[in-house]
C-alpha positions in Angstrom: 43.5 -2.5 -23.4 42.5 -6.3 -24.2 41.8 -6.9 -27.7 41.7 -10.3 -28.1 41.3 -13.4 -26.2 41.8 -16.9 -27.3 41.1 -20.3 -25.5 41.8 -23.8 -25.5 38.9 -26.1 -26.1 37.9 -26.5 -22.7 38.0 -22.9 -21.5 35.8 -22.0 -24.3 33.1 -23.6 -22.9 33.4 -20.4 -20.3 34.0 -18.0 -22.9 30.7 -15.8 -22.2 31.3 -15.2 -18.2 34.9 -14.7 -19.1 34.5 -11.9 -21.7 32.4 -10.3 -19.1 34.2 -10.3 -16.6 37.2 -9.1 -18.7 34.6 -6.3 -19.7 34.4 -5.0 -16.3 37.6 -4.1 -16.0 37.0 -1.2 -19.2 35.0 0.8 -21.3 33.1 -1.1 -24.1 35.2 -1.7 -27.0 35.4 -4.7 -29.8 37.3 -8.4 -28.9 38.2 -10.6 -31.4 38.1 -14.4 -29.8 40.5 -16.9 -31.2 40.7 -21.1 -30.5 42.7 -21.9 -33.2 46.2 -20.4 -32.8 48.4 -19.1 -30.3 48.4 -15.5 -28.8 50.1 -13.3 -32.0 49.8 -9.9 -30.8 50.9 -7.6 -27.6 47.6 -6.9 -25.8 45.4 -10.1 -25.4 44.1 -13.3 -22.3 44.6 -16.5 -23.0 42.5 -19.1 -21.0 43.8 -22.6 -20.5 42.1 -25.4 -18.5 44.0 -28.6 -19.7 42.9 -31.8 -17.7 42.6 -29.4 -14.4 45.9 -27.4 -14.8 44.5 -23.8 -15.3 46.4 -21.0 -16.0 45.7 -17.3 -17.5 47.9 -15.0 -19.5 47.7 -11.3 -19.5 49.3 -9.7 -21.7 48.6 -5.7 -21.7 50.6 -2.7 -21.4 53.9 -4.1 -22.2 54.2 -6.3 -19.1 52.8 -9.7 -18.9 51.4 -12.4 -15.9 50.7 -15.4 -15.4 48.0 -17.1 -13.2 47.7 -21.3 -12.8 46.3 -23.5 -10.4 45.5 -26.9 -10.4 41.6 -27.8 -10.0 40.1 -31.4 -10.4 36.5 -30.2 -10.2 35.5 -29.4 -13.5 32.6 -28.0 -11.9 34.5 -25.5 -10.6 37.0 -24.5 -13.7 34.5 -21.7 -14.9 34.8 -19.3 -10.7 38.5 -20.6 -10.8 39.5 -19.2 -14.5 37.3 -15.4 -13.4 39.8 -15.6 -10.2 43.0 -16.4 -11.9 41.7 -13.4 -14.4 41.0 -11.3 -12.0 44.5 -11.7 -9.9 46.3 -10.9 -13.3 44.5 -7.8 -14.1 45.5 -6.7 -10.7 48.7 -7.3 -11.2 48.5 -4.5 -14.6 47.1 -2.6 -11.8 43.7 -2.4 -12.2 41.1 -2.1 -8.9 39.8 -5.5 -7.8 36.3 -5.5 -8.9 33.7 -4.8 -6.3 31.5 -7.5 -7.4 34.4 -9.7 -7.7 33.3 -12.6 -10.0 30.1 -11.9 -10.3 28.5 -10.2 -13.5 25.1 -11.0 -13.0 22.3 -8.4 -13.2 20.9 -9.5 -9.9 23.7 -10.6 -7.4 21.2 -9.7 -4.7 19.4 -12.8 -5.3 22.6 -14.4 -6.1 24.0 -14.0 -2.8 20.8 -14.6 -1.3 21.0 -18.5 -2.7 24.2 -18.6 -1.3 23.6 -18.4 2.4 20.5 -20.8 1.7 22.9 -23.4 -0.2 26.3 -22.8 2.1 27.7 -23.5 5.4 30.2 -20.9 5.7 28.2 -18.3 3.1 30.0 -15.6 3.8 33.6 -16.9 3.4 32.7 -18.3 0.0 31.2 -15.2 -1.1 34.4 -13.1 0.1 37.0 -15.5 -0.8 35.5 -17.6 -3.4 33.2 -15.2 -5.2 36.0 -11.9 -4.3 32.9 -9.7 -3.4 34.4 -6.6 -1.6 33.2 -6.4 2.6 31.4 -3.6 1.3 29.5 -5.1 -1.3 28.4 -7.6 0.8 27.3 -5.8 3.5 25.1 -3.7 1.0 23.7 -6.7 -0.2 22.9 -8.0 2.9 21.1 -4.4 3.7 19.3 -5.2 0.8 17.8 -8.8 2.0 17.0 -7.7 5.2 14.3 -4.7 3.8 13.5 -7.3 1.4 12.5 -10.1 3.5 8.9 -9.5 4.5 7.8 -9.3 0.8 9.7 -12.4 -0.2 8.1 -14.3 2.8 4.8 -14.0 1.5 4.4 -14.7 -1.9 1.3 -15.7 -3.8 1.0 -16.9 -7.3 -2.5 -16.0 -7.7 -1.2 -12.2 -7.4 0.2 -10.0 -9.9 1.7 -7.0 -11.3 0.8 -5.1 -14.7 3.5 -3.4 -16.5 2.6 -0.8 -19.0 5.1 1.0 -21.3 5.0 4.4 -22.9 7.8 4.7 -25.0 8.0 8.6 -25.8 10.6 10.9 -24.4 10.2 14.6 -25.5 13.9 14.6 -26.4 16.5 11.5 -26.2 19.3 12.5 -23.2 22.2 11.6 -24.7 23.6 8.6 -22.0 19.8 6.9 -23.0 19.7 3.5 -24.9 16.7 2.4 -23.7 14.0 1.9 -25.9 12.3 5.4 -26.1 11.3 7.2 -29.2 11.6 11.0 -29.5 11.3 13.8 -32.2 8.8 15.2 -34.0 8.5 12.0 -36.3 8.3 9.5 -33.4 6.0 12.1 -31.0 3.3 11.4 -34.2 3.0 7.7 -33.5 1.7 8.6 -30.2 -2.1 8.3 -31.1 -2.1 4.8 -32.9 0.6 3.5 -30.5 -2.0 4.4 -27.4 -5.2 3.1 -29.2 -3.3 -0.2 -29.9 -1.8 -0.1 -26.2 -5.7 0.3 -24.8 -6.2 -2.9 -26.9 -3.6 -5.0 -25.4 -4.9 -4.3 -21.9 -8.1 -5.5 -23.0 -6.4 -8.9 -23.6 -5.0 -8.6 -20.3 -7.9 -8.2 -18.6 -9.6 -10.5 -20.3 -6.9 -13.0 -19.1 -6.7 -11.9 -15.7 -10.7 -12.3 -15.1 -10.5 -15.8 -16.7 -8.0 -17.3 -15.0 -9.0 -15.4 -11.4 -6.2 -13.5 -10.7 -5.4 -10.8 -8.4 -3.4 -7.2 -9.8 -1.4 -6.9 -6.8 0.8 -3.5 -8.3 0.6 -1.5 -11.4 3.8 0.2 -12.7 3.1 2.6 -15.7 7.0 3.4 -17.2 8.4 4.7 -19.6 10.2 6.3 -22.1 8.1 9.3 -20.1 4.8 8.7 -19.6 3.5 12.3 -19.2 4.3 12.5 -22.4 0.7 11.4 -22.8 -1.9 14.2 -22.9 -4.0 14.9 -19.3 -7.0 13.5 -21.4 -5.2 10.3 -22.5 -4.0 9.8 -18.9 -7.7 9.9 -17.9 -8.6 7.3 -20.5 -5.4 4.9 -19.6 -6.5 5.1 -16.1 -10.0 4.3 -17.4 -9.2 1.2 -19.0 -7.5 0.2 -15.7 -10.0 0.1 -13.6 -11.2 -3.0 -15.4 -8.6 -4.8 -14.0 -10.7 -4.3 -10.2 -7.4 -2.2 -9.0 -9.3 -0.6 -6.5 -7.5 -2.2 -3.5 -4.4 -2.8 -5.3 -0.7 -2.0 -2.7 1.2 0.3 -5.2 -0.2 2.0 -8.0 3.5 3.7 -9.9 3.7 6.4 -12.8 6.7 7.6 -13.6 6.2 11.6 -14.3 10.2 11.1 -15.1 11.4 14.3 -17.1 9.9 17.6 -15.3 9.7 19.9 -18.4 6.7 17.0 -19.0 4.9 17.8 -15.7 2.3 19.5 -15.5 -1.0 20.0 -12.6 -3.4 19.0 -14.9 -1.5 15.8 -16.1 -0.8 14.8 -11.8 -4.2 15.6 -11.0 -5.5 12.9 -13.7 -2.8 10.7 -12.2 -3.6 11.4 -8.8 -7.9 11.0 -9.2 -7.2 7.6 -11.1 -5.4 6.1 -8.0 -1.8 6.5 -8.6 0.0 6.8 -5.2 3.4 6.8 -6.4 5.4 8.9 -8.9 8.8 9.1 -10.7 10.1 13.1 -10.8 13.7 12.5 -12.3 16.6 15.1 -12.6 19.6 12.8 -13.0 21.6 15.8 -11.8 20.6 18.6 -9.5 23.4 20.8 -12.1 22.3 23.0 -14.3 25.7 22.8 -16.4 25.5 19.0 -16.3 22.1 18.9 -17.4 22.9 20.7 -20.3 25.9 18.4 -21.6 23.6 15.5 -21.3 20.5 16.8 -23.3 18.2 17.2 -20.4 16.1 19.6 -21.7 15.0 21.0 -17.9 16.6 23.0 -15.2 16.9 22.3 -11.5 14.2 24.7 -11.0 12.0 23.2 -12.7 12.3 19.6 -11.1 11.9 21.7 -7.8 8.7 23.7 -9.3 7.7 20.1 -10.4 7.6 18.9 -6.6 5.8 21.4 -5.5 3.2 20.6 -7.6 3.2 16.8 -7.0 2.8 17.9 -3.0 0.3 20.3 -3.9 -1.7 17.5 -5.9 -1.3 15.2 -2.7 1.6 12.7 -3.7 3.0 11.6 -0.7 5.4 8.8 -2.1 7.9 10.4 -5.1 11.1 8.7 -6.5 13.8 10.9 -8.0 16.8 9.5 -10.2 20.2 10.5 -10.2 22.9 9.3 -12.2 27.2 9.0 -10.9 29.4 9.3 -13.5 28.0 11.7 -15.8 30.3 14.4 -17.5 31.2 17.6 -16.0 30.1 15.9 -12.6 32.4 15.7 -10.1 32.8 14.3 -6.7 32.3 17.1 -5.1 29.3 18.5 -7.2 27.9 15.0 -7.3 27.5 15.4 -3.7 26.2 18.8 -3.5 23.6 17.5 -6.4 22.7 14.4 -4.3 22.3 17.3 -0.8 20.3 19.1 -2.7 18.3 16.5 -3.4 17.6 15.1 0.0 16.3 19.0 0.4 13.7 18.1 -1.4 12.8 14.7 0.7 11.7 12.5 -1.6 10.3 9.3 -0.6 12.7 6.9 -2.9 16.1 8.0 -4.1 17.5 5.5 -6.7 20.9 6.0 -7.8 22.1 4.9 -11.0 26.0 4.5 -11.7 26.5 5.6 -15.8 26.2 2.7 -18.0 28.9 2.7 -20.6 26.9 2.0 -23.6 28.4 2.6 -27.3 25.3 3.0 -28.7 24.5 6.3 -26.8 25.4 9.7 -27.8 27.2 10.2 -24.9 29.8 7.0 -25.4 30.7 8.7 -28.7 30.9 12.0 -27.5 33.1 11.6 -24.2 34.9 8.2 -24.7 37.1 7.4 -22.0 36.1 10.9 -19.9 32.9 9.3 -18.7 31.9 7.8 -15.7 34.8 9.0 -13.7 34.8 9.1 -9.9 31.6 6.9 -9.9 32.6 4.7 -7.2 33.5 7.4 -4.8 30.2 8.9 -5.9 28.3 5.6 -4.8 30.0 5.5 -1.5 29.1 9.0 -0.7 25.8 8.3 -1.7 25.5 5.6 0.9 26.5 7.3 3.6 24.9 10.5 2.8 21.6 8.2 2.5 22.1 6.5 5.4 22.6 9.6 7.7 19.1 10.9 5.9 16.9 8.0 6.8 17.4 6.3 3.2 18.0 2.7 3.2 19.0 0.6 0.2 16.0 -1.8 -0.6 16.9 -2.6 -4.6 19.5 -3.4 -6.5 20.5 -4.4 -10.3 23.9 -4.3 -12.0 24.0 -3.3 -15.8 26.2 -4.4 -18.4 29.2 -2.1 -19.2 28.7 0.2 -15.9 31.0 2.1 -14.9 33.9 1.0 -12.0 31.8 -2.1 -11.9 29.0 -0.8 -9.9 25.7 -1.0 -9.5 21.9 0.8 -9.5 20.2 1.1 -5.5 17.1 2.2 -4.8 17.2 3.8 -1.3 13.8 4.6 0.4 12.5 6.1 4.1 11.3 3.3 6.2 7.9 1.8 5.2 8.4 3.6 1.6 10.1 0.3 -0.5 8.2 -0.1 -3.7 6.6 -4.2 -3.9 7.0 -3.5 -8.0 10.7 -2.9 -8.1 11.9 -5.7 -5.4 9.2 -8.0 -7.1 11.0 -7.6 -11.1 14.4 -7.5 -9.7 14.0 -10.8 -7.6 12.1 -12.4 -9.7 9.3 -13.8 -7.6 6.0 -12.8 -9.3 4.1 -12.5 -12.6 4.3 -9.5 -14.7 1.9 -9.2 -17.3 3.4 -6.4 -19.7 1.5 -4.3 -22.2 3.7 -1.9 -24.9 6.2 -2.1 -27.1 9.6 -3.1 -25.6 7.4 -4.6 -22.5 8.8 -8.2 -21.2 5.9 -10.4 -19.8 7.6 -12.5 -16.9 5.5 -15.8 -16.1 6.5 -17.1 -12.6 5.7 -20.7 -11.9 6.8 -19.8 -7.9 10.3 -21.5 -9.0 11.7 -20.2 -12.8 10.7 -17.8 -14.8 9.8 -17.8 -18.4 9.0 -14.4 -20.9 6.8 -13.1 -23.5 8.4 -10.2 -25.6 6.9 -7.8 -27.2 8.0 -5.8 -30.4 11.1 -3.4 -29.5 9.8 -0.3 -31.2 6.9 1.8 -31.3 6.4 1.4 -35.3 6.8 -2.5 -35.0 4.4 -2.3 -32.3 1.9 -0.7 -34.5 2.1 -2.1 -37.7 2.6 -5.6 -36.0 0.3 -5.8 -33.9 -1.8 -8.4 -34.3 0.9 -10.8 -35.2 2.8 -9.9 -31.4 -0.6 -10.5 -30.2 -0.4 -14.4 -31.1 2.1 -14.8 -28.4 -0.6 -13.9 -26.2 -1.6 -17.9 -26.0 1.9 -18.4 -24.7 0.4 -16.8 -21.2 -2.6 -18.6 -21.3 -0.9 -21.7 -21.7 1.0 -20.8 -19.0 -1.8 -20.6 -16.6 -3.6 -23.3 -18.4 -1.1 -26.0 -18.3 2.2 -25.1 -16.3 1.1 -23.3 -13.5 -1.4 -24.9 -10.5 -2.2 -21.6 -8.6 -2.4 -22.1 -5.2 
């Protein structure tokens, strides 16, 4: 294992692509970076780009290699040190990355630039960029069931994000922001008075400026944590915003032992079309070993409800790489599934994070067999009548992989392709929420306070960021 790299003074300048790439290739664990002396121990990469003769040292394992070229671009030093990287790491034996080069959270819309910018796109993304023929032919699934909503964008539309950021327990792979227990579960009421406040900002903004709430996304966290009666009055509040005739209306119902009829009915009267029921594992035994606190049955009791209530359009998660799943039960999990014929399957590969329970129980036994995992979830997808119509990477996931969201034909949700691409305004409300301003080029954000305590006893100081958007539609946007 890597534990230190150094650099001469012009490979530094790439230091932050170059430690993540070299992160992809294992778990999460501490580097110490040196430019001041020479390699003094038996496991680091060295990175030298002197006056266009590039070279990397490996040096792992007890064996190491050597990579150079000569490159008089000094555009292109930064892709030509991540190949020479990635040929020596090879060499110790490791898997070429998927991704190749690229550790981007969107290499989607990467890619898509590409075959805008290039010629010969596709031989520069395969030989250049090392993404695997499988990786790119994923991605290219991807643009294609993107391409009518990217076609026809308008800056006068938007989406509204709004974040509940209480889970009944904390699953122990979680690093999200998400407050549980009995101490967090008490901020509920002040956090959701404040919340109902912010979105009268919004909607104050969005009639003044004469814009147009084109999706809403409620997320979590879980938001049934929320009482039936505080559902109501979210829903309430949201009608101000003239949603009426908005395309997608998304709440994520997300943790089953949270469902219940009277919670989806409230859900369903208020508009929502679209719902999140989420096992992460269709085993019982894995369940347990992360902290779900729900059974299989009960996700399957949970759909029946939702159809009972009239939801037509549900998303279930499921997770590769989680302990105690296998291959083989990872398929049988993801069969069972499809059994259940959800609209939207999104499959998430195990992110490796250190700051999870899970990272500190398992260590190195997590997120094994997630690539063959992935695979079989393609192809079991595809012969189902799922096709892959979003996709993110994460940092520190496992094999390198990524997150899809699969969906029958004429079910791709205009909320997740919008915030993964990148192409329209999301005004978010909630702690941990991330306004994105789109100016139909770039994008700039507006944070909000991380926690739900911040949020609370902050509040009116996070809300002076507030004239950050209207500036934004005041002075650096000319809607069309």
């Amino acid at each position: 294992m890597i534990k230190s790299l150094y650099f001469d003074n012009t490979a530094y300048k790439f230091v932050y692509e170059l430690e993540r790439l070299i992160r992809n290739f294992s778990l999460p664990h501490k580097l110490e970076f040196y430019t001041d002396k020479i390699p003094s121990d038996t496991e680091y990469a060295y990175f030298c780009a002197d006056n266009g003769n590039l070279s990397v040292t490996v040096s792992d394992i007890g064996a190491t290699y050597t990579e150079s070229s000569h490159i008089a671009e000094p555009s292109a030093y930064e892709n030509e040190l991540c190949r020479l990287l990635c040929r020596c790491m090879e060499k110790h034996g490791h898997a070429p990355l998927p991704w190749g080069i690229l550790t981007g959270v969107r290499p989607v819309k990467y890619i898509r630039s590409i075959y805008e910018t290039h010629d010969n796109a596709e031989d520069y993304i395969k030989n250049t960029l090392l993404v695997s023929e499988r990786k790119l032919r994923l991605a290219n699934d991807v643009i294609r069931l993107q391409k009518p909503v990217l076609d026809t964008p308008d800056l006068k539309k938007i989406s509204l994000y709004i974040s509940i950021p209480f889970c009944p327990s904390r699953c122990s792979y979680c690093s999200f922001i998400s407050a549980s227990g009995e101490g967090a579960l008490k901020l509920i009421d002040d956090y959701f008075e404040l919340l109902l406040k912010e979105l009268d900002i919004y909607a104050e903004i969005v009639k003044r400026f004469s814009l147009k709430v084109d999706t809403v996304y409620i997320g979590g966290g879980t938001p049934t944590t929320l009482s039936a009666s505080q559902l109501d009055r979210l829903i309430d509040k949201l009608g101000e915003f003239n949603i009426a005739d908005i395309r997608e209306f998304t709440a994520e119902a997300g943790r089953p032992d949270t469902i219940t009829e009277d919670k989806l009915r409230a859900l369903k009267n208020g508009g929502v079309r679209r719902i999140s029921i989420n096992p992460q594992s269709m085993n019982d035994n894995v369940l347990e070993a992360v902290g779900r606190r729900h059974t299989v049955k009960q996700v399957c009791d949970a759909f029946e409800v939702a159809r009972k209530v009239g939801f037509d359009c549900i998303n279930s998660d499921i997770i590769a790489g989680l302990p105690l799943e296998t291959e083989q039960s990872f398929e049988l999990s993801l069969k069972r599934l499809c059994e259940l014929s959800p609209e939207n399957i999104t499959v998430h590969t195990l992110s490796l994070k250190r700051s999870s329970a899970l990272f500190r129980q398992f260590g190195d036994d997590i997120g094994k067999g997630a690539k063959c995992m992935t695979d079989t979830a393609y192809d079991l997808l595809s012969a189902n009548g799922y096709l892959p119509y979003y996709l993110y990477r994460q940092k520190n996931i496992a094999d390198n992989l990524e997150n899809i969201g699969y969906c029958k034909e004429g079910f791709e949700s205009i909320y997740n392709i919008c915030i993964m691409e990148d192409v329209q305004t999301i005004l978010a409300a909630g702690c941990g929420a991330s306004t994105k301003l789109y100016d139909g080029k770039n994008v700039s954000r507006v944070i909000n306070y991380k926690y739900p305590y911040e949020y609370i006893s902050r509040f009116e100081l996070m809300n002076e960021r507030k004239r950050e958007i209207e500036d934004f539609f005041e002075n650096k946007l000319t809607l069309a």
